[in-house]
C-alpha positions as CSV (number, residue, x, y, z in Angstrom):
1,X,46.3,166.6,9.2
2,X,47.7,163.2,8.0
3,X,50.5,161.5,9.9
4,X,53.3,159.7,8.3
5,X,55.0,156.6,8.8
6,X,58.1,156.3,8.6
7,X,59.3,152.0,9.3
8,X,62.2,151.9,10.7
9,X,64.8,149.8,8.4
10,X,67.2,147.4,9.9
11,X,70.2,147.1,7.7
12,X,71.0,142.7,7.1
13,X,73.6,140.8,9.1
14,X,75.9,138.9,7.4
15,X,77.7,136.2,9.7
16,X,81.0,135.0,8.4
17,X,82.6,132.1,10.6
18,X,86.6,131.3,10.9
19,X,87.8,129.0,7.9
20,X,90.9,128.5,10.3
21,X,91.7,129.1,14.2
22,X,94.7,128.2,16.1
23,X,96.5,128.8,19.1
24,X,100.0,129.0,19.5
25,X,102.6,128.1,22.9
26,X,105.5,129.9,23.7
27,X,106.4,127.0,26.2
28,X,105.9,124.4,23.3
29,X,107.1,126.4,20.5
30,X,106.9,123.6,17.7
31,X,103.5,122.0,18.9
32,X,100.4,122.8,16.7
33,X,96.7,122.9,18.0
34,X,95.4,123.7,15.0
35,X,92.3,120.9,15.6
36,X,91.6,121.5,19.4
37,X,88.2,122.5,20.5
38,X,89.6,125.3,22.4
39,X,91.4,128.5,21.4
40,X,94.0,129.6,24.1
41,X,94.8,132.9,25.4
42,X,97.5,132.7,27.9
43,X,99.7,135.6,29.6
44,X,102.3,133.6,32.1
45,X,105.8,132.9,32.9
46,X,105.4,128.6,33.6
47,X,104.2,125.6,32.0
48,X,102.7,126.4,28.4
49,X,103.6,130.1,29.2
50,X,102.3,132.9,26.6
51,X,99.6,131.5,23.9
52,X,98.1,133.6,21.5
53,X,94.7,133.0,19.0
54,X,95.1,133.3,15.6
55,X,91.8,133.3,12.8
56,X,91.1,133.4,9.4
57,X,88.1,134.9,7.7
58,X,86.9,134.3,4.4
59,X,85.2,137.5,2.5
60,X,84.5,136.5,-0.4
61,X,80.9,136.1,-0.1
62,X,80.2,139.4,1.8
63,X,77.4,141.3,-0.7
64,X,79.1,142.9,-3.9
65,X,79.1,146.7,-3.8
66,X,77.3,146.9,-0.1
67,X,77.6,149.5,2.4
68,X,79.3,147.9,5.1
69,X,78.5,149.6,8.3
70,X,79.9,147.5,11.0
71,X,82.6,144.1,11.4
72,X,82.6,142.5,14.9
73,X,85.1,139.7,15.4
74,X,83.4,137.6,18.3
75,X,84.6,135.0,20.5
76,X,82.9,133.0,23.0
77,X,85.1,132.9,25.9
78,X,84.0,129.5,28.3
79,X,86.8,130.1,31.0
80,X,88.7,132.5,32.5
81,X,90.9,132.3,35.6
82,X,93.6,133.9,37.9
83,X,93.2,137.0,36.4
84,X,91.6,139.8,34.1
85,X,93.2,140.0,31.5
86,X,93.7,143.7,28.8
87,X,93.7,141.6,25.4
88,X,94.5,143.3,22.0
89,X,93.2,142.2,18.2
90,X,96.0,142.7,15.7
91,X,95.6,142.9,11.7
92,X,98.3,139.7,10.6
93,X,98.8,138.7,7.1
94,X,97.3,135.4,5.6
95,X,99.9,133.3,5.5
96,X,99.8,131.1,8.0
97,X,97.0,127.6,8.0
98,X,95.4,126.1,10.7
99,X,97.2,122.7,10.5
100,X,101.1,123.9,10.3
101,X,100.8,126.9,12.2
102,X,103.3,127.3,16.1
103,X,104.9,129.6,17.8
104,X,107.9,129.3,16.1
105,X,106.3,130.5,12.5
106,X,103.6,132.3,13.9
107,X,102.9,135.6,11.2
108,X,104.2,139.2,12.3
109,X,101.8,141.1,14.2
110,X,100.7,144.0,12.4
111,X,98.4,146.6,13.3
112,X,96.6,146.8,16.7
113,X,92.9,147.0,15.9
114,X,91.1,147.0,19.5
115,X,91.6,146.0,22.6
116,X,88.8,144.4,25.6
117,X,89.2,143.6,28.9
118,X,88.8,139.7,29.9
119,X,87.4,139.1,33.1
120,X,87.6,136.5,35.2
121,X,84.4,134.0,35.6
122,X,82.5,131.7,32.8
123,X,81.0,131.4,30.1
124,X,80.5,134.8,27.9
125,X,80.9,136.3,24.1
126,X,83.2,139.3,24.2
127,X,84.0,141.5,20.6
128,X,86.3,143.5,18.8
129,X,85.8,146.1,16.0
130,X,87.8,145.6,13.1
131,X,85.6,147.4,10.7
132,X,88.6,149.1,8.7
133,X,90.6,146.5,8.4
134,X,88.4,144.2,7.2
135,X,87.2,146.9,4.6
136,X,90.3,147.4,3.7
137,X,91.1,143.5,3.0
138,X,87.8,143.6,1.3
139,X,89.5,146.1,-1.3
140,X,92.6,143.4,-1.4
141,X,92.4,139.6,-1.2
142,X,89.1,139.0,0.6
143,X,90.6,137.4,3.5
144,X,91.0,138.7,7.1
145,X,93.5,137.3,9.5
146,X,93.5,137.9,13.3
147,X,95.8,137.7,16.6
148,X,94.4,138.1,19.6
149,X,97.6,138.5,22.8
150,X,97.8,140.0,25.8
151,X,98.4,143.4,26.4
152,X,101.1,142.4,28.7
153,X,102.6,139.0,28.3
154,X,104.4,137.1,31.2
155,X,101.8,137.8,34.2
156,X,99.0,135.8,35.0
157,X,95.8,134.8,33.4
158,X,94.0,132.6,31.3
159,X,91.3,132.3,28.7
160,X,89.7,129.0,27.3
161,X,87.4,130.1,23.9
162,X,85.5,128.2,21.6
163,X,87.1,127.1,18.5
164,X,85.1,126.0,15.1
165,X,85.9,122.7,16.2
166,X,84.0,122.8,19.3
167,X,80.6,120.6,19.5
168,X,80.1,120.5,15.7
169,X,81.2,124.7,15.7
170,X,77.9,125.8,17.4
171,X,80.3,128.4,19.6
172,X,82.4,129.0,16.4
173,X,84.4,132.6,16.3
174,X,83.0,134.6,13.8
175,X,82.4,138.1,12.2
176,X,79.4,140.5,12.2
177,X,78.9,142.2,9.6
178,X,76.0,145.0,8.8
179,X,75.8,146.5,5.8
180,X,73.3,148.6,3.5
181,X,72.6,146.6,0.2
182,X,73.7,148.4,-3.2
C-alpha cells in the first residue's frame, strides 16, 4: 500500500505598518506628539494624567479578493511601570492625522475590539485581534484606525511603546495579516 503526502500549506503574511501614530494628554489637552518616538499609554490622576494611542493603517495593498484569515494589531511595549494595566482596542473613524491630532479633537471611540492585560516589566510585543473590523473597513475605505485606553482611566500605570518614528521604525506598530490567496 502506497502512502500519501499531504505538505502542509502555510497561508502568506502580509505586514502592514502604521501610516500615522499618536498619543494624546488629558493633562496637556492641546499638545500634539504626533513625531515622538514613543506612543503613551497612561491611566492617572497627576502630571500628564490619561494618554491614549491612536494608529492608522493603510489597506490598500492587502491582496485583492484574498481570504483573510487573521488581523493582529501589534505593539511593542519597551516600559511598563507602577502597575498592570487592562487596556482596550477601539474601532475610531479616520479622521484624525498624526501631526494635528490632541486630546482636545481626539475622534469618538467607537467600538471595543479586544482588550490585553499590560504587565509591569520591559521590553515585550503584546496584540489585539481586530480581524472584523478591519474586514469590514476592507469592504469600505481601506483604512483602519485604532485607540488603545485603559480599561479604567484615573488609577495608576504606565506604558512607553514604540512608535514608527522610533530608531528608523524597526519596533514600528503594525498589523498581521494571514490570508488564503484567491
Amino acid at each position: 500500500m502506497r502512502k500519501k503526502t499531504i505538505k502542509e500549506f502555510s497561508p502568506p503574511i502580509d505586514y502592514i505598518i502604521s501610516t500615522d501614530d499618536a498619543h494624546v494628554a488629558e493633562g496637556y489637552p492641546n499638545m500634539n506628539w504626533g513625531d515622538a518616538t514613543a506612543l503613551y499609554l497612561q491611566s492617572y490622576t497627576e502630571n500628564y494624567k490619561n494618554e491614549r494611542i491612536f494608529l492608522k493603517f493603510d489597506l490598500s495593498g492587502t491582496p485583492a479578493n484574498s481570504k483573510i484569515v487573521k488581523v493582529d494589531l501589534y505593539l511593542h511595549r519597551w516600559r511598563g511601570k507602577f502597575a498592570d494595566v487592562d487596556v482596550r482596542c477601539y474601532s475610531i473613524d479616520d479622521s484624525w492625522g498624526e501631526g494635528t491630532l490632541t486630546w482636545n479633537n481626539q475622534p469618538t471611540i467607537k467600538d471595543m475590539l479586544g482588550e490585553v492585560r499590560l504587565k509591569r516589566g520591559g521590553p515585550e510585543w503584546y496584540s489585539w485581534d481586530v480581524t472584523s473590523f478591519v474586514l469590514s473597513e476592507l469592504e469600505r475605505d481601506k483604512v483602519a484606525s485604532f485607540c488603545l485606553k485603559a480599561l479604567t482611566e484615573d488609577e495608576s500605570g504606565q506604558h512607553a511603546f514604540s512608535s514608527r518614528e522610533w530608531r528608523g521604525g524597526t519596533l514600528s506598530p503594525y498589523l498581521k495579516v494571514i490570508y488564503y490567496p484567491a
